[in-house]
N, C-alpha and C positions, 0 to 999 in steps of 0.2 A: 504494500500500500504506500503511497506517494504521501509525502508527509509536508503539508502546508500549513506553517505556521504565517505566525504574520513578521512584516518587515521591521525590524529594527533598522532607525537612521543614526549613522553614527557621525560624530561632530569632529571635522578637524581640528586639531589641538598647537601644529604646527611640521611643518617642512622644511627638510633641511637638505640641500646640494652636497651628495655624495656618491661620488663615481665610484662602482664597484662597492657596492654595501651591501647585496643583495644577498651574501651569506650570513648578514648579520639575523635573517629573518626564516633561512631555510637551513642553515648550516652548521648550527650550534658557534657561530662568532663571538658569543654575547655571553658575558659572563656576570652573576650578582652573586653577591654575598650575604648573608644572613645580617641583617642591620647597617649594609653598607650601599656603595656605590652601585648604580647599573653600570659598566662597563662595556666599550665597545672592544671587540681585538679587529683589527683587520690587518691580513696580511699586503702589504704592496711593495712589489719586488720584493728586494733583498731585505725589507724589514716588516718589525710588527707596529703596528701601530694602535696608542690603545688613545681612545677617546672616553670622555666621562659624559652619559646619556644627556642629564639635564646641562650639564654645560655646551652639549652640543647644542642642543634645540634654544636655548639662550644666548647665542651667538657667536659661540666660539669655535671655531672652524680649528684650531693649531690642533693639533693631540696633544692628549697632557703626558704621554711618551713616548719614546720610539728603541724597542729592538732590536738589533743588528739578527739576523737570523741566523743561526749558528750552521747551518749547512742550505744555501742560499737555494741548490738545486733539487730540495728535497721539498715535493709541493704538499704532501701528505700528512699525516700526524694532525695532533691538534696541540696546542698552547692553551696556557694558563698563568695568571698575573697573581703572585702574591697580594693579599690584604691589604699592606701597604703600598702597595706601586713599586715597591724597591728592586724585584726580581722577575723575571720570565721563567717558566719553564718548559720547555720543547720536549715533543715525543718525537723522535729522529728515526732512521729505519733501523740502527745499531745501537745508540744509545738517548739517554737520556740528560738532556743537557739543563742546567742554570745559569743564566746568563743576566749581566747587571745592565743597566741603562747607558752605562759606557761602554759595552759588549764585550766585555772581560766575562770569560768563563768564570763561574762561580765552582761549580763539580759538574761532574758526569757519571753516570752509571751505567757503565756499560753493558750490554747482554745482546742476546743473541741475533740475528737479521731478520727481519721480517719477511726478505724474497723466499717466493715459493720453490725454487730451486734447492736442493737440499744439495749439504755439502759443496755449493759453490762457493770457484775462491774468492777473493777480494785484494786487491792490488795495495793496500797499506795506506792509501790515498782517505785522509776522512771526508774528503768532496765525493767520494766515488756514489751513487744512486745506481742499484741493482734491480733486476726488472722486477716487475711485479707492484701491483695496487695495493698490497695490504698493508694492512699499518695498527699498531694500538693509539694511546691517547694519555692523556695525564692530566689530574687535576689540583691544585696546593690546596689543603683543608683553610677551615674559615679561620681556624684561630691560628693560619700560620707556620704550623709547626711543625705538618708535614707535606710529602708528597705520594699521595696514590696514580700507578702508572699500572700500567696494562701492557703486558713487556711481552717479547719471545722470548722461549727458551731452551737451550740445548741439551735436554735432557731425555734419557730413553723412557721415563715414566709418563711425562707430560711435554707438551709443547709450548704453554704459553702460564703466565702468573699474573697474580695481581698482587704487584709489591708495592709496601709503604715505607718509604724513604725517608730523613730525616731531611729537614728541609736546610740544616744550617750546612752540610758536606755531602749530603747525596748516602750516605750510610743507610744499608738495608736494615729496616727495624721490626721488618717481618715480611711473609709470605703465604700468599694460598696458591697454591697451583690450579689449575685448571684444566680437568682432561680432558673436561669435552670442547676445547677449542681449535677451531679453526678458521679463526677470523678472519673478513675480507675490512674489518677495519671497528674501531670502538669509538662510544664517548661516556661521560661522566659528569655525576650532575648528584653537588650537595644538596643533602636535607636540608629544610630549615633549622632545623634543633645546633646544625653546630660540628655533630658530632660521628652522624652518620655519612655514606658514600654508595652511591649508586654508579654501577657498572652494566652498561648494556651493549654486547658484541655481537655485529651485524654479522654471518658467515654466507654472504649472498640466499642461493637459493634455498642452501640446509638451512636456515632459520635463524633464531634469536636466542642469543642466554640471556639470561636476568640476573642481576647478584643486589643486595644491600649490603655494607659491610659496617664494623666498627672497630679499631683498634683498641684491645682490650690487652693494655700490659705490652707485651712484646708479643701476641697473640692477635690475627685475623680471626674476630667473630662473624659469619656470613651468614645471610639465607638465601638460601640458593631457587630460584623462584622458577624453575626451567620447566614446572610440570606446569605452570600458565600457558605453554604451549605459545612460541612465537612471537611474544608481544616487544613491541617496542617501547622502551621509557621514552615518554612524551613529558613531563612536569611533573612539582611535589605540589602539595597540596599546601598554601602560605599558613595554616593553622597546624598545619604538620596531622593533619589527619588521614592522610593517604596520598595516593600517586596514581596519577593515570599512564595508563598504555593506550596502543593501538594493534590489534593485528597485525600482523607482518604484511599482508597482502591488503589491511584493512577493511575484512568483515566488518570489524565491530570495535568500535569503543570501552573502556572499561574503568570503571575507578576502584582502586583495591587498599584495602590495610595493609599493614607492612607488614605484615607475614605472607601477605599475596591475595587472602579475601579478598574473593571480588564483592565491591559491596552497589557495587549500580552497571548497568551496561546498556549500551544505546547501537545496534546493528546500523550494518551502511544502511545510508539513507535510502531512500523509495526511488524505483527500479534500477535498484545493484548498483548505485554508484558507491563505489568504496568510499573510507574515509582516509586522506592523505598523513604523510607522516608529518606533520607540522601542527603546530596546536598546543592548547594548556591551559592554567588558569589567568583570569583576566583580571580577578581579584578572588576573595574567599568564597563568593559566592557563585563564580560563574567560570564557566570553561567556554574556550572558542575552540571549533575545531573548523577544519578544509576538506572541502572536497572540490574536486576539478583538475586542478593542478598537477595531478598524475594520473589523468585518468583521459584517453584519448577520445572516448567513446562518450564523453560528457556533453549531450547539446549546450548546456547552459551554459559552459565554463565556469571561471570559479567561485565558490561562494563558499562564504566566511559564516559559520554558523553560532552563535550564543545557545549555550546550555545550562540547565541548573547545575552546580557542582554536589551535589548531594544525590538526587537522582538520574542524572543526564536526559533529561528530559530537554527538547525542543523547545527553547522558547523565540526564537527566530531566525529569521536570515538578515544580517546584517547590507543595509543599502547605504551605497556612499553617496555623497553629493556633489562631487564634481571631480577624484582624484581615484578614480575606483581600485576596486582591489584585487587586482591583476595575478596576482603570486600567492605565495604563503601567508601568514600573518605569524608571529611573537606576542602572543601574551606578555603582558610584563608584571602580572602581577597585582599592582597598585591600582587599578582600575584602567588603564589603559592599554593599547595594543600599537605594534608597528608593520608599514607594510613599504614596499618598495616600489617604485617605477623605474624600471631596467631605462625605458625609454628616453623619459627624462633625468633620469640619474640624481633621485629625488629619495629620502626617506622621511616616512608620513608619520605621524604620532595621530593616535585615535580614542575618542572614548563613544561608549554611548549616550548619545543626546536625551538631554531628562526631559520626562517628562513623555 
């Protein structure tokens, strides 16, 4: 059954000129912390560059920093910004790097390659990039102190771990290994509480792992969520009451406890249009999700949907008024969302209009 709700109109908030932003909204570029900043990461060329959200949309164009990129030819992995601004950290194909805002290595950790080639050599060269898409990811905890990466590893038991590092020398301060991996690439995304880490590993068509972790002592405490079958972490819940997923293919919607109860579910929308991987909470009470945007067979193209965060229930289809919404959308959270125009090389800030 075709699901016709009514239109929500949403209010622009403000636009901002930026060329090549457009994974700030589809690509996990976008990093916040638990009582802190919204951060922008964008990579351009040979560096990172990080922006501070509201300073953006307030008129400030400079970044408030710039990272030299510790292997310039290496377009993969993901980054992440310490607490304070003061550090980078890179998920590289070899290792894992910390790097300062003067692009002086901080540490590294090295381990295994992520090319699928097994037992290939490597020329001694730390420029060298070897074939192959896959990659892990890395993200610095809220209070700083560490770093959880999602590494290869050369070991005949398992292939891949999820180590947490100490944040001030790159020192291993534990590990869970991982046997069911075979990742075509990862990312990572703090609880609000502070204390927790969420691990979700894309392995193409074989599916999706799911992990929560917490460093307990010199101890990885995990739940291992893989019997949810395929879902992708999409957002935590800002009340820290739960996390949604999505389908790997996008059946269906789901908001779940942290032990993985599922406690609401909302199927692709009305006639099989999936729902895309972009989406989350808008504030505590609502969730936006996408459909269109990966889906060929969409007359409508795309559209930006509001749901109740407690039930996922439908409560509209978001309508623009004059910068439409073309692409993904970002929740942020706070009661607003971001979208992008490739076209105009534009990013939009949005709320919903009261009333």
């Amino acid at each position: 059954m075709s699901i016709s709700p009514p239109s929500v109109p949403a209010r622009l908030l403000g636009s901002v000129p930026l060329a090549g932003a457009m994974p700030l909204v589809d690509d996990g570029a976008f990093e916040s912390r638990a009582g802190g900043a919204r951060r922008a990461l964008l990579f351009r060329g040979a560096d990172l560059e990080v922006h501070h959200l509201d300073e953006l949309f307030a008129g400030e164009r400079a970044p408030r920093a710039v990272f030299p990129l510790p292997w310039p030819g290496w377009t993969r992995g993901r980054a992440s910004l310490s607490p304070d601004g003061s550090f980078a950290v890179f998920s590289g194909q070899r290792a894992v790097r910390a790097v300062g805002a003067d692009g002086a290595t901080l540490w590294e950790y090295r381990h295994a390659c992520w090319g699928p080639l097994l037992g290939h050599p490597h020329t001694g060269d730390e420029q060298e990039v070897c074939a192959g898409f896959e990659h892990g990811s890395c993200r610095v905890s809220d209070d700083g102190r560490f770093v959880w990466a999602h590494v290869a590893v050369a070991d005949e038991e398992y292939d891949e771990a999820w180590a947490v590092l100490d944040a001030r020398d790159g020192r291993e301060v534990a590990r869970l290994p991982l046997d069911d991996g075979a990742a075509a690439g990862s990312h990572h995304l703090s609880h609000p509480d502070g204390v927790r880490m969420g691990l979700c590993v894309g392995m193409g068509q074989d599916g999706i792992l799911l992990y929560w972790g917490r460093l307990d002592g010199g101890k990885v405490t995990a739940w291992d969520l893989n019997d949810t079958a395929d879902r992708i972490l999409l957002d935590v819940h800002p009340a820290h009451e739960g996390f949604l997923t999505v389908e790997h293919y996008g059946a269906d919607l789901r908001l779940h406890a942290l032990d993985g109860t599922a406690l609401a579910e909302r199927e692709e929308r009305g006639e099989e249009v999936p729902w895309d991987c972009a989406g989350g909470f808008v504030d505590a009470g609502t969730v936006m999700a996408c459909t269109g945007h990966e889906c060929d067979e969409d007359d409508e193209g795309v559209r930006h949907w509001l749901l109740d965060a407690r039930t996922l229930e439908v409560r509209g289809s978001v309508a623009y008024p004059s910068h439409p919404g073309e692409g993904p959308a970002r929740p942020l959270g706070d009661g607003t969302w971001l979208t992008y125009d490739e076209e105009g090389g534009a990013l939009h800030r949005w709320s919903a209009a009261e009333g």
